[in-house]
C-alpha positions as MATLAB code, in Angstrom:
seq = 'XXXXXXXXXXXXXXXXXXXXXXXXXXXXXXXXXXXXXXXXXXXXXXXXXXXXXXXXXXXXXXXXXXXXXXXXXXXXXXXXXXXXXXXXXXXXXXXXXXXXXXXXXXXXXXXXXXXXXXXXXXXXXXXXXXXXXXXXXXXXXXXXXXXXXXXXXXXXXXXXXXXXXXXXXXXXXXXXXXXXXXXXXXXXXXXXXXXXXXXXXXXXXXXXXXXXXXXXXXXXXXXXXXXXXXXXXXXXXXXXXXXXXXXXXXXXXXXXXXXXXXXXXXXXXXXXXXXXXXXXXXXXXXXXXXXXXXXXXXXXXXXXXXXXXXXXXXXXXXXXXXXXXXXXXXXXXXXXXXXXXXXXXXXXXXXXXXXXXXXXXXXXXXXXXXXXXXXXXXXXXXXXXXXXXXXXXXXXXXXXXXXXXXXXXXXXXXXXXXXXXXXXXXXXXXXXXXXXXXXXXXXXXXXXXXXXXXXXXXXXXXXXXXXXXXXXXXXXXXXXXXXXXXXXXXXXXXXXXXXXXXXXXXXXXXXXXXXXXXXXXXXXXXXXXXXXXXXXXXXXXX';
ca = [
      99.676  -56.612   -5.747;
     101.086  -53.324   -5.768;
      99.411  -50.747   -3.376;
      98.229  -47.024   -5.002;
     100.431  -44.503   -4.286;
      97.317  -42.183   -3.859;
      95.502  -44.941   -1.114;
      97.906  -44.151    1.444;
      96.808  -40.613    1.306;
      93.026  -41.567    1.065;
      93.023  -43.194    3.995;
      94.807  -40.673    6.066;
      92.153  -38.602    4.572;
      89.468  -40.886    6.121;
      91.310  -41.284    9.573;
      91.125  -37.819    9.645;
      87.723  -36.999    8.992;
      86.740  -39.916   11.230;
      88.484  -38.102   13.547;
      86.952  -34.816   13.101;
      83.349  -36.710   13.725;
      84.238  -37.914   16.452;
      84.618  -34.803   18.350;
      80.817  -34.944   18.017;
      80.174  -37.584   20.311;
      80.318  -35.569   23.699;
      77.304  -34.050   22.346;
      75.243  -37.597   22.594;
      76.961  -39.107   25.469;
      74.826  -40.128   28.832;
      76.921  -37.481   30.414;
      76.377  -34.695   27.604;
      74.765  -31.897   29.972;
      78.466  -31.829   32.071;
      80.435  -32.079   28.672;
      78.403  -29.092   27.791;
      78.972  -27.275   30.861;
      82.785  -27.902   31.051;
      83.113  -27.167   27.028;
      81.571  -23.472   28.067;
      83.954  -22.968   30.265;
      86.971  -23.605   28.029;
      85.123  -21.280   25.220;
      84.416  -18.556   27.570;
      88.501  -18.165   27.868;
      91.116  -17.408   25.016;
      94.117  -19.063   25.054;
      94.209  -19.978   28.426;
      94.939  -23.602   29.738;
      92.732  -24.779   32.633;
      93.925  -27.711   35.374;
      91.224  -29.460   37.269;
      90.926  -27.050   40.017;
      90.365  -24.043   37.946;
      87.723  -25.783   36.227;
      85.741  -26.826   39.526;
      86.440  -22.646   40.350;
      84.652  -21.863   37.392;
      81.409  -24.635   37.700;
      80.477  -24.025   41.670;
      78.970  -20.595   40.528;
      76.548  -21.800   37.321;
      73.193  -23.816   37.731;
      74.558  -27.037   35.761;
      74.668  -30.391   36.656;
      78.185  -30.387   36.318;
      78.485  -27.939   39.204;
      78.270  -30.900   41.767;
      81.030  -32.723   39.915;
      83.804  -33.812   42.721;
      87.102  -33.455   41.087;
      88.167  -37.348   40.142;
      84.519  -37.174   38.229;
      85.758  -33.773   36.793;
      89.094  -35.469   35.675;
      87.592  -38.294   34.425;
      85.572  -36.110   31.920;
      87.918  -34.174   30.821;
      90.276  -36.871   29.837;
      87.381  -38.305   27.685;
      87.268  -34.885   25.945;
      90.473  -35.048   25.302;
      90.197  -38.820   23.804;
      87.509  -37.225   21.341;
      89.465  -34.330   20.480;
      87.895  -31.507   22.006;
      90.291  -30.979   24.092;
      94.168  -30.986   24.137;
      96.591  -31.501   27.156;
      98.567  -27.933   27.659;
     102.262  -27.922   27.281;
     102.095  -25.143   30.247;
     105.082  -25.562   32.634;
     103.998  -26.124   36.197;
     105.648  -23.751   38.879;
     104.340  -25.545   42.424;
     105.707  -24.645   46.078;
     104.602  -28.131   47.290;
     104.037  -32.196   46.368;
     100.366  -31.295   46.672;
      99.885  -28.477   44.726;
     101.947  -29.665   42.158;
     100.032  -33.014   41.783;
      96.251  -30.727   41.313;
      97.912  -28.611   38.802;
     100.142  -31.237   36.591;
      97.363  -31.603   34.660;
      96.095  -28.757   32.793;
      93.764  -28.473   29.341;
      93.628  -26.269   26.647;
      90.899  -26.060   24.033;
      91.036  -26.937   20.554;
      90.130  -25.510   17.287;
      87.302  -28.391   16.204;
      86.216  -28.333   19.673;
      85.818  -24.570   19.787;
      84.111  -24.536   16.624;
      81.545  -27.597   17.504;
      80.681  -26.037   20.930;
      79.736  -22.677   19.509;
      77.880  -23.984   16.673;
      75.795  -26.288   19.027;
      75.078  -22.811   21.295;
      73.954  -21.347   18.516;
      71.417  -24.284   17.701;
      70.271  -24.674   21.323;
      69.926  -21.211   21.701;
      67.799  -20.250   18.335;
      66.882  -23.632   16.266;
      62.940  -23.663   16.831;
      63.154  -19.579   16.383;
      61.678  -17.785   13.163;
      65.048  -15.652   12.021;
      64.927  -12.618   10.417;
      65.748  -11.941    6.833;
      68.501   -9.679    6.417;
      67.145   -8.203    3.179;
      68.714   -4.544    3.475;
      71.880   -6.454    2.536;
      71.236   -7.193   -0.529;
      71.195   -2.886   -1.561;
      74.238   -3.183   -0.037;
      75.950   -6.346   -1.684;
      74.691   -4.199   -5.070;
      75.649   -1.081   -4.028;
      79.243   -2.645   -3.450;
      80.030   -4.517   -6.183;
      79.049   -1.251   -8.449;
      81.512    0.918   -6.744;
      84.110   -1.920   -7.178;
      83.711   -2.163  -10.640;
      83.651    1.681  -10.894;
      87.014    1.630   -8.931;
      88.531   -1.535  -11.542;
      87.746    0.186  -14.305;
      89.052    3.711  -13.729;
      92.410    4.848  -15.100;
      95.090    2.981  -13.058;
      93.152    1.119  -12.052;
      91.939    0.538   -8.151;
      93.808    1.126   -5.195;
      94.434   -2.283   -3.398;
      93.677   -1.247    0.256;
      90.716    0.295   -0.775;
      89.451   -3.049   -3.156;
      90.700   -5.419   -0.215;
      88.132   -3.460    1.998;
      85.093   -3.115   -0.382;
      85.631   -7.107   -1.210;
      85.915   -8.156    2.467;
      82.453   -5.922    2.958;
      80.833   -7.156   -0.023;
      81.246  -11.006    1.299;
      80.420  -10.888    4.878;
      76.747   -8.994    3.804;
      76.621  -11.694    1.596;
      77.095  -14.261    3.397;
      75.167  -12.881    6.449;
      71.829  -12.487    4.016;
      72.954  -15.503    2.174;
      72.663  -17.507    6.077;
      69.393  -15.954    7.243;
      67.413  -17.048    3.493;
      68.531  -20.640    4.441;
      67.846  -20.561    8.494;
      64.288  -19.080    7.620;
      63.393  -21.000    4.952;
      64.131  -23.957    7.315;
      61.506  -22.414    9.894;
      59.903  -22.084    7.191;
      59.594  -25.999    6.022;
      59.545  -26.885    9.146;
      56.005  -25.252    9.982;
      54.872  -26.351    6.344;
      55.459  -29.896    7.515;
      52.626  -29.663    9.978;
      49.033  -30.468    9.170;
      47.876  -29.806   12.817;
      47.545  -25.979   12.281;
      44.249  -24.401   14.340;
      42.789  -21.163   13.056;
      44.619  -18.936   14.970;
      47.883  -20.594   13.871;
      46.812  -20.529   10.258;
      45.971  -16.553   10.438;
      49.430  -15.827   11.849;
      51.251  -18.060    9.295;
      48.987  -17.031    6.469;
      50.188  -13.143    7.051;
      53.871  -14.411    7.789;
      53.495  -15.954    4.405;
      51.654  -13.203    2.424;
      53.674  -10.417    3.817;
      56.694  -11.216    4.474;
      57.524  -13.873    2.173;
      56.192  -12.070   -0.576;
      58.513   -8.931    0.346;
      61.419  -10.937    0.759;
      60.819  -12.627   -2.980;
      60.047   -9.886   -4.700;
      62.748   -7.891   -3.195;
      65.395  -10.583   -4.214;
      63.340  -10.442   -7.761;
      64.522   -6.945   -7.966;
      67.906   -6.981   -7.043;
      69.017  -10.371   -8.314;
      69.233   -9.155  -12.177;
      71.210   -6.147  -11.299;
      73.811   -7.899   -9.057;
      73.959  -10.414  -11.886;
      74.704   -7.300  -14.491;
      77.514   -6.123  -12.020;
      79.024   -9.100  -12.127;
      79.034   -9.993  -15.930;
      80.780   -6.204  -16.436;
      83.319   -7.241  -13.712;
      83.770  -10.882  -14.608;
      86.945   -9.849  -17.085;
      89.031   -8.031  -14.026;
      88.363  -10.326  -11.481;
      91.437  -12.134  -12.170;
      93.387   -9.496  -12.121;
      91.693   -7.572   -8.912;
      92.662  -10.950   -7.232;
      96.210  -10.730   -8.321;
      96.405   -7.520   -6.755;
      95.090   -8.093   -3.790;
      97.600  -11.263   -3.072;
     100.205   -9.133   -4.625;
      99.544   -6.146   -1.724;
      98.034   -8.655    1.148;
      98.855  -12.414    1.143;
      97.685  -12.820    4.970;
      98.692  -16.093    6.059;
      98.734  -17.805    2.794;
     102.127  -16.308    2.150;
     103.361  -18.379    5.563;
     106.190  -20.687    4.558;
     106.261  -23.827    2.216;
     107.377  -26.730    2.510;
     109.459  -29.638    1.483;
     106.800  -30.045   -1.061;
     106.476  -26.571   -2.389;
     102.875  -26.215   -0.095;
     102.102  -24.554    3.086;
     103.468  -26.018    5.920;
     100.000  -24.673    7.537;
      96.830  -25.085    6.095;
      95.078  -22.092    5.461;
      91.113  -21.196    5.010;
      91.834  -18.388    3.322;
      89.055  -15.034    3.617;
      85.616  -15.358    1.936;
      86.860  -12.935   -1.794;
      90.281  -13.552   -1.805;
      89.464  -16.913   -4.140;
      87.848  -17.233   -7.603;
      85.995  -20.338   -6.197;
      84.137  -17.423   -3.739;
      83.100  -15.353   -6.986;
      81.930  -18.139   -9.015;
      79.151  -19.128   -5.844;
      78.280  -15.675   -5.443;
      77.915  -15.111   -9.427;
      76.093  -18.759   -9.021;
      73.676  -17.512   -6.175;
      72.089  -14.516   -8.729;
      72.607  -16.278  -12.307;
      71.799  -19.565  -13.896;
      75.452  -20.787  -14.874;
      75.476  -24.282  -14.949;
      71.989  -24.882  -16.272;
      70.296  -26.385  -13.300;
      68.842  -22.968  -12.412;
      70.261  -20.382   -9.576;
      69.126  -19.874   -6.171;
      67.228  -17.055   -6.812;
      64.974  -19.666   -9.224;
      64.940  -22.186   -5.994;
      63.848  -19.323   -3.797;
      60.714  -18.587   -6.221;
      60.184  -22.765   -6.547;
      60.390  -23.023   -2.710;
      57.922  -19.783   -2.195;
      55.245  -21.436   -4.822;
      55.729  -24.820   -2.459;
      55.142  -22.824    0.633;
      52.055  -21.137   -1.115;
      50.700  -24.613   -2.385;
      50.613  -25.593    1.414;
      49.314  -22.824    2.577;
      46.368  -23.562    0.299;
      46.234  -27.648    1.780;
      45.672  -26.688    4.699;
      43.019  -23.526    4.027;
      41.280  -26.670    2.108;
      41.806  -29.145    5.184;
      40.094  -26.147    7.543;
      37.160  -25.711    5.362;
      37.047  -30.420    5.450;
      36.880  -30.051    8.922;
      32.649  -30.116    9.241;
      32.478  -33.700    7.903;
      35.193  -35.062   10.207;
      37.750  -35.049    7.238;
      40.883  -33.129    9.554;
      44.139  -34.314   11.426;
      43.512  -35.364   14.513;
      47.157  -35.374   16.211;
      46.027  -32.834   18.978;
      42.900  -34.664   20.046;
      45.282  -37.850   20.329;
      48.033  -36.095   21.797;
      44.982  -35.204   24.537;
      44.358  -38.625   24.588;
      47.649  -40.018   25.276;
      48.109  -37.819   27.878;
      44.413  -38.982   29.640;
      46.258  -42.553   29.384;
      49.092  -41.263   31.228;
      47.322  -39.649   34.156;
      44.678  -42.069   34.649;
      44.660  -44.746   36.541;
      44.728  -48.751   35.440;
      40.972  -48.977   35.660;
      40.274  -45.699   34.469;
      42.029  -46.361   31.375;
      40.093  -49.186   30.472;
      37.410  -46.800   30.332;
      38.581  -44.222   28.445;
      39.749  -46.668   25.601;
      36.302  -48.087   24.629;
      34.640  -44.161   25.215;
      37.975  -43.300   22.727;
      37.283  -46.166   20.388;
      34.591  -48.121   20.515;
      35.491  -50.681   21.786;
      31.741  -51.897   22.593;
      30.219  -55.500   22.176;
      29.525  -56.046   18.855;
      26.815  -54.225   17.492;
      24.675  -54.709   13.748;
      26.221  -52.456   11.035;
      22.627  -52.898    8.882;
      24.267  -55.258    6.570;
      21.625  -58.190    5.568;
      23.156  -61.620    4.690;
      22.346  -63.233    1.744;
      18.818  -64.024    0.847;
      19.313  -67.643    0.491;
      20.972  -67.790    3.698;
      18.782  -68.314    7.024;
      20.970  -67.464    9.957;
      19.318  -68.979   13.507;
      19.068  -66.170   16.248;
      21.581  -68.422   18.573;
      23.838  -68.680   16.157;
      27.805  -67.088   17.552;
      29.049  -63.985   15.916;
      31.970  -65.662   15.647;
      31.184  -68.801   14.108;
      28.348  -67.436   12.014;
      28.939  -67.011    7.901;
      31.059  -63.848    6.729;
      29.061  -60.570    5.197;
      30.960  -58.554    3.004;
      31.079  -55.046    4.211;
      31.959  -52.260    1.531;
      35.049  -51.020    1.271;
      33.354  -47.329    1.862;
      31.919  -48.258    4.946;
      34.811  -50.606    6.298;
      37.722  -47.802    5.583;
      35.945  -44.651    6.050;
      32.663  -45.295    7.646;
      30.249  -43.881    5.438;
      28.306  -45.311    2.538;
      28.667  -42.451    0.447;
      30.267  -43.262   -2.761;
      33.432  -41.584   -4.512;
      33.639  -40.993   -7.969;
      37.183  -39.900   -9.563;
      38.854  -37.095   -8.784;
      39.289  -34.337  -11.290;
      42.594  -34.194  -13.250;
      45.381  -31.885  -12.749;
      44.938  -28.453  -15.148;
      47.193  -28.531  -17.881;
      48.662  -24.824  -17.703;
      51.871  -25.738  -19.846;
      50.616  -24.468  -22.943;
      49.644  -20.635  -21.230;
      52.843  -20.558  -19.483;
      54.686  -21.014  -23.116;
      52.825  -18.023  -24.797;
      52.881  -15.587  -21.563;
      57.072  -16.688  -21.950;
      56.917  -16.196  -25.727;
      55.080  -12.650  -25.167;
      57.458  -11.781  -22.972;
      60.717  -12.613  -25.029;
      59.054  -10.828  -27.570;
      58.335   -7.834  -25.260;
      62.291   -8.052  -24.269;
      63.212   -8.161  -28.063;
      60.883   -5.391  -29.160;
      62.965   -3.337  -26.304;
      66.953   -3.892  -27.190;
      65.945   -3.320  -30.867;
      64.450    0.328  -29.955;
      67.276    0.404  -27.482;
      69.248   -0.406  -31.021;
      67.706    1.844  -32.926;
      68.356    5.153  -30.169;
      72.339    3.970  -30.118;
      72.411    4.016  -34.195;
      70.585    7.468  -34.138;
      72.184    8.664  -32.062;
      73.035   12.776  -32.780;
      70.952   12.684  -36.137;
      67.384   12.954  -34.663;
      66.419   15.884  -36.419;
      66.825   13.962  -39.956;
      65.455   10.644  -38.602;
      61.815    9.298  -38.309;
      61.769    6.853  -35.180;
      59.305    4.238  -34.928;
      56.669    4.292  -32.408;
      59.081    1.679  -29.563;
      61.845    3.969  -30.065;
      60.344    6.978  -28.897;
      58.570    5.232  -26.052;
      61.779    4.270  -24.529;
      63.218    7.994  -25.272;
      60.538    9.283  -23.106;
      60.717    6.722  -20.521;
      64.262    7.411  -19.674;
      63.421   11.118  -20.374;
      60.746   10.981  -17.831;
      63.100    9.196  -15.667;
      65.919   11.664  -15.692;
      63.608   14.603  -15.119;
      62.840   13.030  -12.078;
      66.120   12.996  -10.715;
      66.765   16.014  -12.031;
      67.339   18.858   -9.381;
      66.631   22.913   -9.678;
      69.025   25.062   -8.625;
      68.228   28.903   -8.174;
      69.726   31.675  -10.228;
      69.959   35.463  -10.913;
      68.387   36.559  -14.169;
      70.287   38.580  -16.933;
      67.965   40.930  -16.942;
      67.303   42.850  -13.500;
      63.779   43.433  -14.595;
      62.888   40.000  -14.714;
      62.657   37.574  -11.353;
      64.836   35.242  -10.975;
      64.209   31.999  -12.713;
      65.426   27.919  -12.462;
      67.753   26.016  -14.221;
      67.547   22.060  -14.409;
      71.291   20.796  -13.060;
      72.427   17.760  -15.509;
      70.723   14.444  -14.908;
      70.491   11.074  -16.070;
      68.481    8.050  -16.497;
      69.638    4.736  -17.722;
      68.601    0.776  -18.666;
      71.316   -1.617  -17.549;
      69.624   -4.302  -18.908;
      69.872   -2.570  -22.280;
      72.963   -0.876  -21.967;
      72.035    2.923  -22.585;
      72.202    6.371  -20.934;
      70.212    9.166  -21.220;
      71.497   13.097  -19.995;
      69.097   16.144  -20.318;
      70.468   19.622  -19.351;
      68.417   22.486  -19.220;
      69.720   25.289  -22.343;
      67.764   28.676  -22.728;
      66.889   28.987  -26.327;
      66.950   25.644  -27.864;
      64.213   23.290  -28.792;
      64.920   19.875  -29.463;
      62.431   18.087  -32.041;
      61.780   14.128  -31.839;
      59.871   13.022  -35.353;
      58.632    9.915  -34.947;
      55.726    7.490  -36.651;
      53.045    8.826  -34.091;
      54.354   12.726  -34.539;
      56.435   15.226  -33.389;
      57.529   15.719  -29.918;
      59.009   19.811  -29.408;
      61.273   19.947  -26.234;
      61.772   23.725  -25.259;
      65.162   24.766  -23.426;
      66.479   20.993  -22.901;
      69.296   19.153  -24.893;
      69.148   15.546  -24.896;
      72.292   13.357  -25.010;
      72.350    9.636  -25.443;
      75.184    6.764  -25.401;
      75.681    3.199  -24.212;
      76.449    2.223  -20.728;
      80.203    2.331  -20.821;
      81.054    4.393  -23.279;
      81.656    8.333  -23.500;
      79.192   10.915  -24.755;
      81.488   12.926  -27.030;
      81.457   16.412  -26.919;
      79.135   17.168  -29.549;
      77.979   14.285  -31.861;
      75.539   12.317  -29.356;
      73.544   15.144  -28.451;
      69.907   15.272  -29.733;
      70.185   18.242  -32.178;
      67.837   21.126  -31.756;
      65.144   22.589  -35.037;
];
């Protein structure tokens, strides 16, 4: 039988991963505390190759238990971390005056890429894993912010200017991937203290206003943002191969290292977060629905309802409480530890007071009225009484009827999503309708949506509009105000609105609901991405 040429490679592919996990082990060894110790001393150096005596050096002055390591034991462990891969034996020529020194400095350790990067990621968990960490939501204006200047820059005459796109991409993915990290770590915290069912009042009050508060801020924040990013990125979807051309064309980094025999890199290369199209299509993934299985902006509303829907278990376990109806893990918790302290005849005691465990006693069950049972007749050999299943599994004779079904809210949701895609559509066709009449607004009649938009974004622009002083004509006459060009727009529906201030016109918008007179302002009006000409956009004045 033939052998695959591709199995040879698999299972090099295997030996190596194996390998890779087992670098892991020093972290569950008897000895792990030392390997920790020793590992931190290696990390806390770059480059630098360590014998056994420089190691010791380094361990007398810390509180670890490796500190009283003699240095065969020290040798010993070091070896073994070099067996698992964490370490490496250093090349490093030894220069010794004497036999002796020579033989405590022949061998001498360097550290090694896995084991660097497995020793600072298990810091990191011992130092924050049970720790609530902030979300980094400010990053998210940012990541925006970023991405709209970059597509500004792409899609200006000549183009961008590849130092300055390298920068804005490396920026754009490292606040990405910081807020990106600190959603996951706190929704994490955030399971895990969902998980419990323990929670006391005080407990519930704090994670009731973590939940409320900051939750809520956090998802509605992300609500916000999430469409616009997602807007950015369909408008800058069409460059993006060629902004990544140009950035391997002015920068390769290391990825332009030498090939080999093969036509690959001789090295293997993780290449900077941006510089790959892989890196666009997770971040694109992260704010938009492109697969159909819903983005992570839907998970992070799914995961918020989840966290709400506990919230409200254990608000209804709280209010259970009076009738007995609660967990008890605390109270037995207590209990174990009574066990623990007390002594062998003291426990005995404390396990019927805990449980019961009395001489039998009469539950106020009668036997059967054909039955006669003599008073000296053994419990234990005496005929069976059936004992309700109410009283045997929950101690009480109270009965249970069925629980209420589950609300059907399917058929609300569909008409509050069919009012709102009908909402939406009401919307792009005024949007439509301004774009088409456009420039002819003194001979049109707009419908009543169409001028609601116009004076939203009108209203909009005249807030951002800003008055700038100036001298009158007329010396007579103070000096008056004039409004400085400003804008308003609708990504979403892909228009732009400009009102300057002009003495002496009045603009007239006739619609189904009447006439709207605008003294001294001209109106302009195109679509996002296109250019007002001079004169035919402009609303035209009665």
């Amino acid at each position: 039988m033939e052998e695959s040429p591709q199995e040879p490679s698999m299972q090099a592919e295997r030996d190596a991963s194996w390998q890779r996990l087992t670098a892991y082990a020093y972290l569950s060894a008897p000895e792990r505390l030392e390997h920790i110790a020793i590992m931190r001393v290696f990390c806390g150096t770059l480059l630098a190759d360590l014998a056994v005596p420089d190691v010791l050096d380094k361990l007398a002055g810390s509180d670890s238990p490796a500190a009283r390591l003699d240095a065969d034991t020290l040798s010993a462990r070091l070896n073994q971390l070099v067996k698992w891969g964490n370490l490496l034996p250093s090349t490093h020529t030894v220069k010794a005056s004497s036999i002796s020194e020579y033989q405590r400095a022949r061998s001498r350790y360097q550290l090694s890429k896995l084991g660097e990067r497995i020793q600072r990621d298990a810091d990191e968990v011992l130092a924050g894993a049970d720790a609530a960490r902030e979300v980094s939501s400010e990053l998210l204006a940012l990541v925006e912010r970023g991405l709209r200047e970059l597509g500004e820059l792409v899609g200006r005459p000549g183009g961008a200017e590849p130092q300055d796109a390298l920068e804005r991409v490396s920026t754009v993915f490292v606040q990405f991937t910081e807020f990106a990290d600190s959603i996951r770590d706190f929704y994490a915290y955030l399971g895990q203290v969902l998980a419990r069912y323990d929670l006391d009042s005080a407990e519930y009050q704090g994670f009731k206003e973590l939940l409320l508060d900051y939750v809520e801020a956090i998802t509605e924040d992300v609500s916000f943002r999430a469409p616009r990013i997602a807007s950015v990125l369909k408008t800058l979807w069409p460059q993006l191969p060629g902004l990544l051309n140009l950035l391997d064309s002015h920068s390769r980094g290391l990825s332009g290292g030498p090939l080999g025999a093969d036509g690959q890199l001789a090295t293997r290369v993780q290449r900077s977060r941006g510089r790959e199209l892989a890196d666009w299509e997770g971040l694109r993934g992260w704010f938009a629905d492109t697969e159909g299985r819903g983005s992570q902006v839907d998970q992070l509303r799914d995961a918020t309802m989840r966290a709400l829907q506990s919230l409200l278990a254990n608000a209804k376990r709280m209010l259970r409480s009076a009738s007995g109806e609660m967990s008890r893990r605390k109270d037995l918790l207590r209990l174990a530890q009574w066990f623990d302290e007390a002594a062998p005849e003291d426990a005995h005691d404390i396990a019927r007071a805990a449980f019961g465990l009395y001489s039998a006693r009469h539950v106020g069950i009668p036997p059967a009225t054909d039955e006669v049972v003599p008073a000296y007749t053994s419990w234990w050999t005496g005929p069976v009484v059936e004992v309700p299943v109410s009283l045997r599994e929950r101690g009480s004779r109270a009965q249970r009827g069925r629980a209420s079904a589950v609300e059907d809210h399917s058929e609300q949701k569909r008409r509050l999503q069919e009012s709102a895609r009908a909402q939406a559509e009401a919307r792009r066709a005024a949007a439509d309708e301004l774009r088409s009449a456009s420039g002819r607004f003194a001979q049109i009649r707009l419908t009543s949506a169409a001028l609601s938009l116009l004076l939203e974004l009108l209203a909009t622009a005249l807030g951002n509009a800003q008055l700038r002083r100036t001298a009158d004509r007329d010396p007579e006459h103070s000096p008056g105000f004039t409004v400085e060009a400003a804008s308003s727009e609708e990504l979403e529906l892909g228009i732009r609105l400009t009102v300057r201030r002009v003495e002496g016109t009045a603009t007239v918008l006739r619609s189904t609901d009447g006439d709207l007179t605008l003294e001294d302002l001209e109106i302009t009006l195109v679509g996002i991405g296109e250019q007002a000409p001079a004169e035919e956009t402009r609303v035209s004045a009665s």
